[in-house]
N, C-alpha and C positions, 0 to 999 in steps of 0.2 A: 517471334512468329512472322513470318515474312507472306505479304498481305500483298497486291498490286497498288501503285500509290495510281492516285486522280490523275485526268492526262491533265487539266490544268496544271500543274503542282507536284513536285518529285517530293514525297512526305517520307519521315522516318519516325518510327517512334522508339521509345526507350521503357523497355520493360521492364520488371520490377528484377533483372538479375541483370540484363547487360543493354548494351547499347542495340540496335540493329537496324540493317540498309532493306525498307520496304522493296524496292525496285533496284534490279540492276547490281551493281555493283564497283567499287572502286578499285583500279589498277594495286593487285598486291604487288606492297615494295618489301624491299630484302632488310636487314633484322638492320644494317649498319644505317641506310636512310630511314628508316622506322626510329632510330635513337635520336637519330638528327633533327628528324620531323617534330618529333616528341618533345625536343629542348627547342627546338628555335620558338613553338606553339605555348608552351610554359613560361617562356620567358618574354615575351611580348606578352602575355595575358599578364603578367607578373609586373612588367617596368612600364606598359605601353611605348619602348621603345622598335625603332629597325634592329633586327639581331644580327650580327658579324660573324663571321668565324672565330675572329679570336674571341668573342664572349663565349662561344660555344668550348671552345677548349680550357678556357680560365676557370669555368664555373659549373662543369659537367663532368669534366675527367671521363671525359671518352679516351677509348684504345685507340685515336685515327691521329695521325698526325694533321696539322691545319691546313696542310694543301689537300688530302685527304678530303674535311671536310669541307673546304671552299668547292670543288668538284661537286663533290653529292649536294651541295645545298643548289650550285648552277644547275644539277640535270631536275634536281626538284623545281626550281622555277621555271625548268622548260618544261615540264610535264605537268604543271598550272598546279602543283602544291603550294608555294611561295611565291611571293610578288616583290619584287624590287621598285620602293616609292621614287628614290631618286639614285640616278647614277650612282652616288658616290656613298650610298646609303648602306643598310645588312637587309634583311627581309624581314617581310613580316608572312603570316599565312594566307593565303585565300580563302575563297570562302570552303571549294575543294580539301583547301588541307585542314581545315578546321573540321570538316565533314569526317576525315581519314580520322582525325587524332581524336573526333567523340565517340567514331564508332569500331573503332581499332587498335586505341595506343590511352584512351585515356583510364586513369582510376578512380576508381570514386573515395574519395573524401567521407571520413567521419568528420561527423560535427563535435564543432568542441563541446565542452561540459557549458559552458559560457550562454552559445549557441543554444542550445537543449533548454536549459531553465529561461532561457529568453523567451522562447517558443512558449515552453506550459504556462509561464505563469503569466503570459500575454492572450492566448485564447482560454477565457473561461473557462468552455462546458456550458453556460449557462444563457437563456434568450434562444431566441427561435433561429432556427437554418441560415436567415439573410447575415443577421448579427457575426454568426460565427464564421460565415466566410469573409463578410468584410475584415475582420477581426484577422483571419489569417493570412488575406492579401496583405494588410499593412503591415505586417511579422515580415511575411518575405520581403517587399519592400525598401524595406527598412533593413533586415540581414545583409542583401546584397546591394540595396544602394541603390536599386534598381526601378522604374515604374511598374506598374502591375496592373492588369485587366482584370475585374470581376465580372464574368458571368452567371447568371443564372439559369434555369431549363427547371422548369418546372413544371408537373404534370398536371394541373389546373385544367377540368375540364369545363367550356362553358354551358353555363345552366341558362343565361336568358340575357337575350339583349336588347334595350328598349333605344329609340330613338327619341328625341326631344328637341321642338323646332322651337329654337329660341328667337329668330327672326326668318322675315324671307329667304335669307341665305346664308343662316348658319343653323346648324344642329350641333347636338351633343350626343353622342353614341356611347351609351353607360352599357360594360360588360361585364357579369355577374357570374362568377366560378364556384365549380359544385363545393371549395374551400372555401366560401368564403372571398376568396379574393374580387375585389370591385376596381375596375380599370376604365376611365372615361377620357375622351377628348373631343375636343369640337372638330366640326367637318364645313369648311366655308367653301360656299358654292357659288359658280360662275352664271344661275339663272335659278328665278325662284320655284320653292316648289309648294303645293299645297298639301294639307295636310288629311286627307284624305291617302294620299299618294303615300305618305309619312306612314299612316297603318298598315296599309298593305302593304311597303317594305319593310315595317318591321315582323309583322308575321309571315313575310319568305323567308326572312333570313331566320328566325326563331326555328322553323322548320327543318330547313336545309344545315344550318350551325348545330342547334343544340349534341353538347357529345363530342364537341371537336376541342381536343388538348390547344390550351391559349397559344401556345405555341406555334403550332401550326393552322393560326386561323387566316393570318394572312395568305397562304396556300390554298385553304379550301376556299375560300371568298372567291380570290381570281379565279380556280377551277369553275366554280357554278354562276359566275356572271353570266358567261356565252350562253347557259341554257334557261334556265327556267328565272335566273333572274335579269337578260336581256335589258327588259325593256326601263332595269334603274340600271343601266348601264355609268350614265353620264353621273349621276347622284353617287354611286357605287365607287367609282373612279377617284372622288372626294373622301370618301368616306377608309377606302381602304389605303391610302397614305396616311391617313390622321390615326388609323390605328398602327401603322408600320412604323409612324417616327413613337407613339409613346409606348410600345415595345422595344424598342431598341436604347428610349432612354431610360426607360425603368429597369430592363434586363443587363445592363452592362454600367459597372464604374470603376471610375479611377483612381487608380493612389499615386500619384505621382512624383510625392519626394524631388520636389524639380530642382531645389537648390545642388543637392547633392549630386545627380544627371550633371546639371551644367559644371560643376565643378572636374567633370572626364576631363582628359588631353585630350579627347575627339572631338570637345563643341569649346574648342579654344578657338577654333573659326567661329566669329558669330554669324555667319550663313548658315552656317550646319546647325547651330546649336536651335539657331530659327528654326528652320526645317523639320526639325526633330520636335520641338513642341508643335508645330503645326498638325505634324502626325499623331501626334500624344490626344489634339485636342480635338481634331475631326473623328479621327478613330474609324472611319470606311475601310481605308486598305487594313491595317491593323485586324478590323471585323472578318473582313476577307479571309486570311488566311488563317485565323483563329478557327472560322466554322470549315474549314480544307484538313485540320487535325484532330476534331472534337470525337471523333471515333474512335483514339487513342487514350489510353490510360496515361500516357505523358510523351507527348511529342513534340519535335524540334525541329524550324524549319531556319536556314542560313542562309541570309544573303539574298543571291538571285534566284536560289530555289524557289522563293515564292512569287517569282513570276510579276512580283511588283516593283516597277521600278523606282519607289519611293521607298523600298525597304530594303534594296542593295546593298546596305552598310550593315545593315541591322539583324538583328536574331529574334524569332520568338521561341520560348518554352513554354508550352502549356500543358496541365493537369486537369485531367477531369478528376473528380473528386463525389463518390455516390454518398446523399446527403438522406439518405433512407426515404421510404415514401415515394422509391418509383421518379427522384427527383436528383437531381446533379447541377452542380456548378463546377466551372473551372475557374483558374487565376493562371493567367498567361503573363511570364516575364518580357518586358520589351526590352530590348538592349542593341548597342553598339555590339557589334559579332563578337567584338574583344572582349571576351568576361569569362568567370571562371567555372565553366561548364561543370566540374566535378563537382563545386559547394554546391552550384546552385540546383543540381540533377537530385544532390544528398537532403538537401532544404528540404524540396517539393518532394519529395517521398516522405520524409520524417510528419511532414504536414498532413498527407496521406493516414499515414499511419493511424496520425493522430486524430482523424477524423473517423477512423475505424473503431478504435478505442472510444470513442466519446459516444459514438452508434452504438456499441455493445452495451456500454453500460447502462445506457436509457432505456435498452430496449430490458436488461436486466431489472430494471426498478418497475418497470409499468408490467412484467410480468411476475413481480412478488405479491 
């Protein structure tokens, strides 16, 4: 379905039958650089080597003779599908041709038998929603080798929120959801306040909140500052950071499998390899563009697409995954660009699936 992607952000998502370009589109190339593109992109995903011409004729058995392909591989690096690292080097793809050969040239991959009983006999069925997504972030993980983002979204609307002045300048902000769910953090403040001030800010916000999905409460908060709640501007200011960080830490984790990461050719520089858990452990930019593809059922942003200059190397894929109840999480793969798009497109659908299956059948037992 071809969608306008965000001007932030050139986004593409991958549908449940083929790959496709949200915006725009990329220069069609002719059937003989399409084979070329296809083998030099397989085989750097494959060796993490530069690829040459003569690897391409030794181990391809294309119809071109090797000046043949030394030409088409040179107009590819000049029309930014390939990049040449050094002089005396073969190519590898850009982020461009990586782009060309997911949504152009690539096939998808069944999963082995191997693969498949990995999967079932590692996510239960069994335990509440959170359980089963963490459960199947670490499945991916761990299949591709890869680190993995756990999101949540949950439709948790809140029922009541009290304040509690533990000192002159700290509170506790306890928020109680029509599920059940209880979400609290302190709010430390730069001047004190009395507690007279403390009830009448708790019942504006009980007012103005109650009904608003947790999700988006940090939204509606800032929205009604300016008006009716002005004059706890300064207290308000405190209070809606303190629920922003234990949102973002309760809704998002990691599995990160680091040994295995560092063990790439890519973080054989240990600069990069730094660099890359730095991103793994702040998790801002990574946040970024995760919530720039969450409207997608499985989308993939490469490289400079995401407009982050800290994820230029890097790839994410991420799925949203409907966990019944009005309620969704995703698990987004972080990776060096080099990786193997097909397993890992076949993975995250299989995982799909199997979250569909697990929904059916609960929803079959509670209606018997």
């Amino acid at each position: 379905m071809l969608t306008s992607a965000k001007k932030s952000c050139i986004i593409y998502t991958v549908s449940t039958q083929s790959v496709q370009v949200l915006k725009g589109g990329s220069m069609e190339l002719d059937e003989r650089k399409r084979k070329i593109l296809s083998s030099v992109v397989e085989d750097y995903i494959a060796s993490a080597e530069p690829v040459g011409s003569k690897t391409i004729v030794q181990k391809y058995n294309l119809e071109y003779s090797p000046a043949t392909i030394r030409n088409e591989m040179k107009i590819l690096e000049e029309e930014g599908f390939l990049e040449q690292p050094h002089v005396s080097a073969g190519r590898v793809p850009s982020t461009k041709g990586y782009r060309y050969y997911v949504d152009n040239l690539m096939k998808e991959k069944e999963l082995s038998m191997l693969d498949i009983d990995y999967i079932n006999n590692s996510i239960s069925g069994f335990g509440n929603t959170e359980n089963l997504l963490e459960e199947a972030a670490g499945v991916v993980s761990k299949l591709l080798l890869r680190p993995t983002v756990l999101t949540l979204n949950n439709q948790d609307l809140l029922e009541h929120i009290k304040i509690v002045k533990i000192s002159d300048k700290l509170l506790l902000v306890i928020l109680l959801s029509n599920n059940g769910v209880v979400k609290d953090c302190f709010a430390k403040l730069t001047d004190t306040v009395e507690e007279d001030m403390i009830d009448e800010l708790t019942d504006t916000l009980n007012k103005n909140l109650v009904g608003t999905p947790l999700e988006n409460l940090q939204n509606v908060l800032n929205n009604v500052i300016s008006k009716e709640l002005s004059k706890f501007s300064t207290i308000l200011e405190q209070i809606c950071e303190s629920i922003k960080y234990e949102f973002s830490k309760g809704n998002k984790k990691l599995n990160s499998n680091i040994e295995s990461i560092l063990s790439l050719p890519e973080f054989s520089d240990l600069e990069k390899a730094k660099n890359f858990v730095n991103i793994l452990s702040t998790k801002d930019v990574i946040d970024t563009t995760i919530k720039k593809i969450q409207d997608n059922e499985l989308g993939i942003v490469i490289g400079s697409e995401s407009k982050e200059i800290m994820l230029k190397d890097y790839t994410i894929i991420s799925l949203n995954i409907d966990v019944g109840d009005g309620n969704k999480g995703s698990i987004s793969v972080v990776t060096p660009k080099r990786i193997d798009y097909s397993k890992t497109i076949s993975t995250l659908k299989y995982i799909n699936n199997k979250f569909k299956n697990l929904l059916a059948k609960k929803k079959e037992g509670e209606n018997e």
